[in-house]
C-alpha positions as CSV (number, residue, x, y, z in Angstrom):
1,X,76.0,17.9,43.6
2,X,75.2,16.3,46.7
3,X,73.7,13.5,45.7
4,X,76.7,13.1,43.2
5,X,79.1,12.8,45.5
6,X,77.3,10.3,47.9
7,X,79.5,7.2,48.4
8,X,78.7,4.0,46.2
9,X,77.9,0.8,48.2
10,X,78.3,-2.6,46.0
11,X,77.5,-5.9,48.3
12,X,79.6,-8.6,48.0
13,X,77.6,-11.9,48.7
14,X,79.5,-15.3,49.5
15,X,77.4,-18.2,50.0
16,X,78.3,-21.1,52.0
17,X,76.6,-24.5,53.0
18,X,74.5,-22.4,55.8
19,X,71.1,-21.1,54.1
20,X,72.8,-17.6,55.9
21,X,73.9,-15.3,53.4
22,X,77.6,-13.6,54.4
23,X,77.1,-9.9,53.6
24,X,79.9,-7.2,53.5
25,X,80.3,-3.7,53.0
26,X,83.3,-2.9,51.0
27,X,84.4,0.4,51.0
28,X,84.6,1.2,46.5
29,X,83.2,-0.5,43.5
30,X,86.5,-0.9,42.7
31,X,87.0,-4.3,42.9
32,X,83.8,-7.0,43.8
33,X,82.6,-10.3,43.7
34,X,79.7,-11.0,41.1
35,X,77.4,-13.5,43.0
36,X,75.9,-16.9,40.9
37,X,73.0,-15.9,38.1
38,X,71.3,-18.7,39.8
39,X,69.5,-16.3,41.9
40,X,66.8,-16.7,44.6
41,X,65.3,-14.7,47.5
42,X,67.2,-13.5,49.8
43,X,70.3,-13.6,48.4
44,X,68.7,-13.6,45.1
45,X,67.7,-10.0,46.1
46,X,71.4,-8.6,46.2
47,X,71.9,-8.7,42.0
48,X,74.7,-7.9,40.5
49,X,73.7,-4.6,40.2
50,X,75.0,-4.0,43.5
51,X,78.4,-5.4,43.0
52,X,78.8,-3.5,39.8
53,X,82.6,-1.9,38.7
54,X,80.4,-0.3,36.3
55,X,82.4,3.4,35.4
56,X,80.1,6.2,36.3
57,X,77.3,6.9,33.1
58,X,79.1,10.3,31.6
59,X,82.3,8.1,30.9
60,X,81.0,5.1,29.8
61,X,81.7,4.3,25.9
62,X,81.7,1.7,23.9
63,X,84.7,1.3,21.4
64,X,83.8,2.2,17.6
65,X,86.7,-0.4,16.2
66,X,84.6,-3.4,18.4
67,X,83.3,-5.8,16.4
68,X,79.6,-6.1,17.4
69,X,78.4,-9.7,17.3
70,X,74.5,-10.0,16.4
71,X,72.0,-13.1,16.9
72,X,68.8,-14.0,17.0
73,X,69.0,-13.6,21.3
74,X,70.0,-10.2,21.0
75,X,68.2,-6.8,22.4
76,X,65.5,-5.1,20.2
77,X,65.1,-1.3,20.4
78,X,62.3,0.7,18.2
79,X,62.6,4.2,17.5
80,X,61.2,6.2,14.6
81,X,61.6,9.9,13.7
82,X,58.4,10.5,12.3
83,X,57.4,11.0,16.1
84,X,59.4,14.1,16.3
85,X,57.0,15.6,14.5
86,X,54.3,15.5,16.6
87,X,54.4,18.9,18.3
88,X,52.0,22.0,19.2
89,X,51.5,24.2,16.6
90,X,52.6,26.9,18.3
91,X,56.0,25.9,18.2
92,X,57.6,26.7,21.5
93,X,58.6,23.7,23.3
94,X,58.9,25.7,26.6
95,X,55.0,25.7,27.3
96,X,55.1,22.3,26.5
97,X,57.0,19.0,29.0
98,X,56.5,16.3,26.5
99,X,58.2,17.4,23.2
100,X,60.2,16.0,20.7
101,X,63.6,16.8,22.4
102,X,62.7,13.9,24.9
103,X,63.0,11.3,22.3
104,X,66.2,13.6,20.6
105,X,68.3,13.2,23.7
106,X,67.8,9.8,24.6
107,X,68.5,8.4,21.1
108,X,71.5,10.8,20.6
109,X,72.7,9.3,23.4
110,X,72.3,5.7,23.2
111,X,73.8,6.2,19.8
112,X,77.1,8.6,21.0
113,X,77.4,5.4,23.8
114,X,77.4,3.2,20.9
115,X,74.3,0.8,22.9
116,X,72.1,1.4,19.5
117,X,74.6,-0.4,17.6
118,X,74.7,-3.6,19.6
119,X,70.7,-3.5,19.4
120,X,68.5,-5.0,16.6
121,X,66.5,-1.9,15.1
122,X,62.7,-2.8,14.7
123,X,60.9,-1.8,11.6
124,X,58.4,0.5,12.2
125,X,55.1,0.7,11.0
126,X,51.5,2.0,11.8
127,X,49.1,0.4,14.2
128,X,46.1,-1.3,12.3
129,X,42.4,-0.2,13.3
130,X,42.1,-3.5,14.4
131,X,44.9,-3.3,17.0
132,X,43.7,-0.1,18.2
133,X,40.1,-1.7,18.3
134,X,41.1,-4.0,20.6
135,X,41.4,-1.5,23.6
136,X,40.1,1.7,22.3
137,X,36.2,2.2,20.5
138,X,35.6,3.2,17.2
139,X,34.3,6.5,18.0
140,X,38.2,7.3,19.4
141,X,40.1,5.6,16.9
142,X,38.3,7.5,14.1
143,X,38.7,10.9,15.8
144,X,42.6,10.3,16.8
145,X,43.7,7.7,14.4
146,X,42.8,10.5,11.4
147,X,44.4,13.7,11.0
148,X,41.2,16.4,11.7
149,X,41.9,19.9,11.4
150,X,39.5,21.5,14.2
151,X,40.7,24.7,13.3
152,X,39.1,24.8,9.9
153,X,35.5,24.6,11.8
154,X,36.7,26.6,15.2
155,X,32.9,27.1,15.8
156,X,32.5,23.5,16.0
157,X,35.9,22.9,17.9
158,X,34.6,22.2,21.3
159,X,32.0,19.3,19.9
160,X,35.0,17.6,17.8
161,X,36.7,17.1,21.7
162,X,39.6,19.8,20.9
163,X,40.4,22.7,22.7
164,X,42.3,26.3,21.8
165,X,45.3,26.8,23.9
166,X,46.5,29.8,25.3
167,X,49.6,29.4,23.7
168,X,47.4,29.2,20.3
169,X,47.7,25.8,19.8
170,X,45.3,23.0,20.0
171,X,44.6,20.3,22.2
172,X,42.7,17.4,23.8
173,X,43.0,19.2,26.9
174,X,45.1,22.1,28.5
175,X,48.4,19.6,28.5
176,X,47.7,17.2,25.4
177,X,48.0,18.9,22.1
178,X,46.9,17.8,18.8
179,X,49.2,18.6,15.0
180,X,46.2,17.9,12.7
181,X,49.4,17.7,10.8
182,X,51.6,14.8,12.5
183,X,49.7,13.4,15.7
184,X,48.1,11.0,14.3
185,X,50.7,9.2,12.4
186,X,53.0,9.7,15.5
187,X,50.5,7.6,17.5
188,X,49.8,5.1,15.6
189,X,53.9,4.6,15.0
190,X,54.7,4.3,18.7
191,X,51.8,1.7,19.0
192,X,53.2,-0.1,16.5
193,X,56.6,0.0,17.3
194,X,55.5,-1.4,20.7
195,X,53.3,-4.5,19.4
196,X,56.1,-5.2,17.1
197,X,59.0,-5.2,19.7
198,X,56.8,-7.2,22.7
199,X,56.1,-9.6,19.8
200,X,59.3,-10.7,18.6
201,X,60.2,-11.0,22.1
202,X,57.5,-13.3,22.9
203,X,58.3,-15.4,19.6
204,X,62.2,-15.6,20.8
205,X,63.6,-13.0,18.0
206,X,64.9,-11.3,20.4
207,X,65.8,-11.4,23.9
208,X,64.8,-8.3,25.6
209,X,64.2,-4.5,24.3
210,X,63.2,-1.4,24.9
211,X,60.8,1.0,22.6
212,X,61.9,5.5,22.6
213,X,58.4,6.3,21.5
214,X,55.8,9.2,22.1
215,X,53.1,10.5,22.4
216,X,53.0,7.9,25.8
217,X,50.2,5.7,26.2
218,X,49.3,4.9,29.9
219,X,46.9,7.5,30.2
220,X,44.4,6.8,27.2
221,X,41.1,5.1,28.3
222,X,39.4,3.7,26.4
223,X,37.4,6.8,24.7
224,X,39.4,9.1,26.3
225,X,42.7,11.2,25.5
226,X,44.4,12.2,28.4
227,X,48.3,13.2,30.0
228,X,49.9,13.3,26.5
229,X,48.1,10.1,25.3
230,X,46.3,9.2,22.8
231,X,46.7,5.6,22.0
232,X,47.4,3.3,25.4
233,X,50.6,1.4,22.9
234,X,51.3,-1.0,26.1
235,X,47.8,-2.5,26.8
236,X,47.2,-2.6,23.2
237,X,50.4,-4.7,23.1
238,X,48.9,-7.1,25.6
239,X,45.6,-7.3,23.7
240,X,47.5,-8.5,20.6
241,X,49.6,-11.2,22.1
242,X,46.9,-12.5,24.5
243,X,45.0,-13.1,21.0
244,X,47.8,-13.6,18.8
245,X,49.5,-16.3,20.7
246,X,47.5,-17.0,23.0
247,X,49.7,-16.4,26.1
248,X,48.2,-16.9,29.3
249,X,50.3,-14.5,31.7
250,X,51.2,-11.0,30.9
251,X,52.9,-9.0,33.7
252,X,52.4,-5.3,32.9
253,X,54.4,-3.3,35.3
254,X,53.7,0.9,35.0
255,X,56.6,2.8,37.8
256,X,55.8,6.1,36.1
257,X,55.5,8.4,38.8
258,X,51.8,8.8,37.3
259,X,49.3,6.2,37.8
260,X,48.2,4.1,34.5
261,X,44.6,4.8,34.8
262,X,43.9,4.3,31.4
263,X,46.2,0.4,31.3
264,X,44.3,-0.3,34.5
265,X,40.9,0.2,33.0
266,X,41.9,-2.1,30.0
267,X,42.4,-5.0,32.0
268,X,40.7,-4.3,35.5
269,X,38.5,-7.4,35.0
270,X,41.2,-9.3,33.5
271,X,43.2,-12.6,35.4
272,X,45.4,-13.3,32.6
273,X,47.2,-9.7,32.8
274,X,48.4,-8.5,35.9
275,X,48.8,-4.8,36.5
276,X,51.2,-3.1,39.1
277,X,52.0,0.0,39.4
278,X,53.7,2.2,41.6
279,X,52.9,5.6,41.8
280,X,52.6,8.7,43.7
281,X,49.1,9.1,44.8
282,X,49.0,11.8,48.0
283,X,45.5,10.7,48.6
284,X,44.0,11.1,45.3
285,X,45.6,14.4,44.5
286,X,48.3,13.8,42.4
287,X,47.2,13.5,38.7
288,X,45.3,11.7,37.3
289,X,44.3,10.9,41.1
290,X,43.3,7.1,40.4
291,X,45.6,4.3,42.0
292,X,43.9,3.7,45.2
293,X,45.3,0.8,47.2
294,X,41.9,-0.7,47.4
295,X,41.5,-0.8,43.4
296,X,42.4,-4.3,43.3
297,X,40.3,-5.5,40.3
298,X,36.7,-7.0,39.4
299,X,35.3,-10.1,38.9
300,X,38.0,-12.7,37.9
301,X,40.4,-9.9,37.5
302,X,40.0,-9.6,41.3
303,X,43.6,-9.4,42.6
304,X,45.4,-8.8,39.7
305,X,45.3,-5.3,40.0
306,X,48.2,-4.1,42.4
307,X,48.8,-0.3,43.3
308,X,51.3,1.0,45.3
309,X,50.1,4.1,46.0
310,X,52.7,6.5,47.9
311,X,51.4,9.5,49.8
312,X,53.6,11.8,52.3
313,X,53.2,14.6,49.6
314,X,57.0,14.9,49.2
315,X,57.4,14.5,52.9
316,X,59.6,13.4,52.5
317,X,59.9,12.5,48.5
318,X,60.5,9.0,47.6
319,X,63.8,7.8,46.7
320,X,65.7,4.5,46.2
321,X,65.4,3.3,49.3
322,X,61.5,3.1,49.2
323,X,61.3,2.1,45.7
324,X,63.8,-1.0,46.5
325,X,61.3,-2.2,49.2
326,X,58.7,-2.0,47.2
327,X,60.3,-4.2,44.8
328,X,61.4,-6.5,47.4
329,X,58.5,-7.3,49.6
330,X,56.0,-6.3,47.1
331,X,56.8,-6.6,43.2
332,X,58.8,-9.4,42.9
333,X,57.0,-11.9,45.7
334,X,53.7,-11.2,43.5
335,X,55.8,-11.9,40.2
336,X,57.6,-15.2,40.7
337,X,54.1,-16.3,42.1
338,X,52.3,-15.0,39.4
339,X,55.1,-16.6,36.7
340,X,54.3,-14.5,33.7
341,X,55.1,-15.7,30.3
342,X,56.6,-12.2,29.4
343,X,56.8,-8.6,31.5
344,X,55.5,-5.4,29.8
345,X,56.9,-2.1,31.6
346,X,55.8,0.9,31.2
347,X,59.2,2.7,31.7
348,X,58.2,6.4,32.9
349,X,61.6,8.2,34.2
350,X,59.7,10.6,36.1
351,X,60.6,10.1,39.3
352,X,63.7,10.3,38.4
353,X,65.7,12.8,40.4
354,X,65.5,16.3,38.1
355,X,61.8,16.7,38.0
356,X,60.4,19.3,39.9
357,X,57.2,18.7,42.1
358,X,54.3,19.3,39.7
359,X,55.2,16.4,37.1
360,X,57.6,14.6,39.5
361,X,59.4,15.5,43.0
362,X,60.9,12.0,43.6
363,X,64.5,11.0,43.9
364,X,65.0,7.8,42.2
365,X,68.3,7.3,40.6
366,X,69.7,5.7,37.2
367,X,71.2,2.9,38.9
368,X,67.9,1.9,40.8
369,X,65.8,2.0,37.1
370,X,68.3,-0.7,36.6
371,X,68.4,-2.6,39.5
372,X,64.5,-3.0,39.1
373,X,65.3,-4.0,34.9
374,X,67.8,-6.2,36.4
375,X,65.0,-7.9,38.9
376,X,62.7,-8.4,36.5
377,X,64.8,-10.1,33.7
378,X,65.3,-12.9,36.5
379,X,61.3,-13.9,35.3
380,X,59.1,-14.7,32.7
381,X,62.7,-16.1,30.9
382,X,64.3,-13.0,30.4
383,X,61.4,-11.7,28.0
384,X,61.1,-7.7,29.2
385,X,60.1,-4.9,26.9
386,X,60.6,-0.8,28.0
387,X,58.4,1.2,26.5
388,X,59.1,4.7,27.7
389,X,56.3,6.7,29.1
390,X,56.7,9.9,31.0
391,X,59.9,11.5,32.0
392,X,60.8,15.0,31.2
393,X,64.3,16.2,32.4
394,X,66.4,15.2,29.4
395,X,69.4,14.6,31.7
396,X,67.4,12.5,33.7
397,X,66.1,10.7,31.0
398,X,68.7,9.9,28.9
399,X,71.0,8.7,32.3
400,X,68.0,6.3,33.3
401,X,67.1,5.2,29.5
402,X,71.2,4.4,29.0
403,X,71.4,2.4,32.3
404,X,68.3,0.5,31.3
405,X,69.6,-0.8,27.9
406,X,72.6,-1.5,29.1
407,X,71.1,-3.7,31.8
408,X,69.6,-5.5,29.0
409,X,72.2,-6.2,26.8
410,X,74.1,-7.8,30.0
411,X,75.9,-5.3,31.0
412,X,76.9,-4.3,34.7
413,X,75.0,-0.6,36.0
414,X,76.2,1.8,38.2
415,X,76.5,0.6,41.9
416,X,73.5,2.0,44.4
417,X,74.7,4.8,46.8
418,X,75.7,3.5,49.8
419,X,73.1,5.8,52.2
420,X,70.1,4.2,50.0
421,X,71.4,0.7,50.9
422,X,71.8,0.9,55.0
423,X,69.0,3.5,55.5
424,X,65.7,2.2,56.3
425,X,62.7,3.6,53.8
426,X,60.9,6.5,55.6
427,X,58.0,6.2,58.0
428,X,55.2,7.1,55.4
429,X,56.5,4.3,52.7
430,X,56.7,2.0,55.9
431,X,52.9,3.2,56.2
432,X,52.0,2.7,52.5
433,X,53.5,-0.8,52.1
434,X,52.1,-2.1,55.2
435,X,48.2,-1.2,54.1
436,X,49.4,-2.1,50.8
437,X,50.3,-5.9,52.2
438,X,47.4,-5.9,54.4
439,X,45.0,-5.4,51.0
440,X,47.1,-7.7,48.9
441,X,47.9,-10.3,51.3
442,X,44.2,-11.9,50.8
443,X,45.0,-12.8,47.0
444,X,48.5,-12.9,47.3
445,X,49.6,-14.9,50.3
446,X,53.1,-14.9,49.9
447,X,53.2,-11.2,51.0
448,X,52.7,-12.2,54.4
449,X,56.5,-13.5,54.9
450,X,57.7,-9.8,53.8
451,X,55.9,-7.5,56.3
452,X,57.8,-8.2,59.3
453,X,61.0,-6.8,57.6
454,X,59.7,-4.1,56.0
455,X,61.2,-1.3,58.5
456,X,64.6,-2.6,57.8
457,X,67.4,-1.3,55.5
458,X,67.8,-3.6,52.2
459,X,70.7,-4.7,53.8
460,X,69.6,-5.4,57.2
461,X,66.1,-6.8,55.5
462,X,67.9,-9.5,53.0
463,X,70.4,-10.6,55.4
464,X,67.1,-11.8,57.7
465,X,65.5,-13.2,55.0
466,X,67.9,-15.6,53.9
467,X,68.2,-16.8,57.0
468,X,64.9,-17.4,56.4
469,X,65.2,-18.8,52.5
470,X,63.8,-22.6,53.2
471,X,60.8,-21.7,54.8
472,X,60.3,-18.3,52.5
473,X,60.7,-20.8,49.2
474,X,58.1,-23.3,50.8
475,X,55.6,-21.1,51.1
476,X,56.2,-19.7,47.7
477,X,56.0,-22.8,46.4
478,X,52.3,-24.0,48.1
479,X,51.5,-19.9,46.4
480,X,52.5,-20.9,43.1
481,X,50.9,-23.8,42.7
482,X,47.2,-23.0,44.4
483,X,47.3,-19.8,42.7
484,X,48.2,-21.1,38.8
485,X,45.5,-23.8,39.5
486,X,42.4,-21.5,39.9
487,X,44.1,-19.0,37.0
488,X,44.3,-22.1,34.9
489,X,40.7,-23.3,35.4
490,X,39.4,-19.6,35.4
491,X,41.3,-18.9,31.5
492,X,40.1,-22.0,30.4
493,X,36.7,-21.3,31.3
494,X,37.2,-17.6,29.8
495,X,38.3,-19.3,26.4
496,X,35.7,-21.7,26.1
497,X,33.1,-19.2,26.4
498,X,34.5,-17.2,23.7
499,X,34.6,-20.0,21.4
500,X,30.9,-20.6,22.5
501,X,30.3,-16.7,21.2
């Protein structure tokens, strides 16, 4: 109720003919100026996410009598409800987080908001074997692409890779249960909900979207099932349009409060998709306890493997404030150097504020799931697919999955509160960034011109950098440039050896 009540903070932005950028701190969102789409750092930074009259999330409707103009630019969104179905055969949802009432609440309410009606629906279908081939081995797809009933050998249960559960269900493991019934089919749907919506935004169908699908996907290895995954939908995705249409940068961002072990195995020796995640880590202890800072890739995928690894053990837990710097002197330098041709994001809502400390214990809030949507439809033109991964409070859920669609149909969020905005982030994120930097820095020069801020308050921190927005640009440029170079050669190199093969 608190945190509720906390004062919003918009930032109203004039620029003038000084590279200084004029910041004020009005005192409502009442009434704000929306700064120019023609955003770079520094002021770039500020969004109009901040200066937002956006009416607060329970409230905000859209008219049934408003005729809904569609076109090809438009948002996608997949959704199917032959996932519900995949559920433990014991049938109590209490023993289990990830249920079918996640993807219940969030559709119910980005219908009752009427967002699903200004959306294009994509068709869903089954992934191929193929598709799932292409990041998981036979072995796995054949086990977990069928429909095996373990329980009609339970001698031989243990060997087929199931387990009994002490609820009386089955599963993979003590968390990831398995409907010899429904799981199967409810895999393969979400992966091919998610190949189908990230490729019709690469071709220019659509704009932007966002996939409601389970079982998740960042977990799965690639002969392993693992955190409520089975199929990893998301790397899959980037398998199929790296072949398909031969793109030549993927961006696949993962800020589920869980590390993507399982995306960053798929492409850990990989330069043409570049992994980030930010996660809690606690020194290894949080699950699944991979993440390191120092996992930065192998071979030519050395550097394109970025993990933002926050420790502190909820000492204190992470909130806005921390997740914004990352995004500032971390995520988005790396990004525009990088220049990806379209941003995959593995949308986990889990640390969202509402999950307790064993699946979550972070703060984040709605409006900051959309200032970072907001961020990253400034690259790659625009082309961002959500695919939801974790997230369990289905308040939580639903208020983050709402404020993300309606960030990419064009619509304003909900403003920041205004203590996230002029605190700085706390002394162990300071920490975490800094060694984070210091690893990066050597593959990612750019990072350099951010460290010196990085105690600051987003406010305080943007108002030195734009001071600073020449010389910040400059180098950025020199970054670009030397680093597309040797990812060029290297992918060209890659390609001809596999037309060699």
């Amino acid at each position: 109720q608190q945190q509720q009540q906390q004062q919003k903070l918009p930032l109203n932005v004039s620029l003038s003919s000084s590279p200084a950028v004029s910041l004020t701190v009005p005192d409502s969102c009442d009434k704000t100026t929306t700064p120019s789409s023609e955003e770079e750092e520094g002021s770039g930074q500020l969004g109009s996410l901040l200066t937002s009259s956006h009416r607060p999330v329970a409230r905000t409707k859209s008219s049934p009598a408003t005729a809904v103009k569609m076109d090809r630019q438009t948002t996608g969104i997949a959704f199917d409800s032959i996932m519900l179905k995949h559920q433990c055969m014991c049938g109590n949802n209490t023993n289990h987080p990830e249920h079918a009432g996640r993807l219940q609440s969030i559709w119910a309410r980005l219908q009752e908001r009427g967002l699903v009606s200004r959306c294009r629906r994509v068709q869903a279908r089954h992934a191929t074997t193929e598709e799932l081939h292409s990041v998981h081995t036979e072995s796995h797809t054949m086990l977990y692409g069928t429909s095996p009933n373990p329980e009609s050998e339970i001698g031989d249960i243990q060997m087929k890779g199931f387990t009994k559960l002490p609820c009386g269900g089955v599963g993979v493991d003590s968390d990831t249960i398995w409907n010899y019934m429904h799981t199967a089919s409810a895999a393969k749907i979400a992966v091919g909900c998610v190949v189908d919506l990230a490729y019709q935004i690469a071709t220019g169908e659509l704009k932007n979207g966002l996939a409601i699908v389970r079982p998740p996907g960042h977990h799965a290895e690639a002969e392993q099932a693992m955190g409520f995954c089975f199929f990893n939908a998301i790397a899959i995705s980037a398998k199929q349009l790296r072949h398909k249409l031969k793109l030549k940068r993927i961006l696949i961002l993962d800020w589920d409060i869980h590390h993507g072990n399982g995306t960053q195995q798929a492409f850990y020796n990989d330069l043409s998709v570049l992994y980030i995640s930010i996660h809690r880590y606690d020194a290894g202890n949080f699950f699944p306890g991979t993440g390191a800072p120092k996992e930065c890739g192998i071979g030519r995928g050395l550097g394109y493997n970025v993990n933002i690894s926050w420790e502190g053990d909820l000492q204190p837990p992470m909130t806005d404030k921390e997740y914004l710097a990352a995004f500032r002197c971390i995520v988005m330098p790396i990004v525009r150097q990088f220049d990806p041709d379209i941003i995959l994001v593995s949308a986990g809502f889990d640390p969202a504020n509402g999950h307790p400390a064993p699946i979550g214990g972070y703060r984040v809030s709605p409006a900051c799931f959309g200032h970072m949507t907001q961020r990253l439809m400034s690259q790659a033109g625009g082309r961002v697919v959500l695919v939801l991964e974790g997230g369990y409070d289905l308040q939580a859920i639903c208020n983050a999955s709402e404020v993300c669609l309606q960030v990419l149909l064009g619509d304003q969020a909900p403003c920041i509160a205004k203590s996230e905005l002029i605190t700085p982030p706390s002394a162990i994120a300071i920490k975490v960034l800094e060694d984070t930097i210091s690893i990066q820095s050597k593959y990612w020069p750019v990072l350099n011109n951010y460290a010196k801020n990085l105690s600051h308050s987003y406010i305080d921190a943007l108002r030195l950098e734009s001071e600073e927005t020449e010389t910040v640009s400059a180098f950025a440029s020199l970054g670009i440039t030397h680093n597309n170079e040797l990812q060029t050669k290297g992918m060209e190199e890659d390609e001809a050896m596999e037309d060699e093969q």
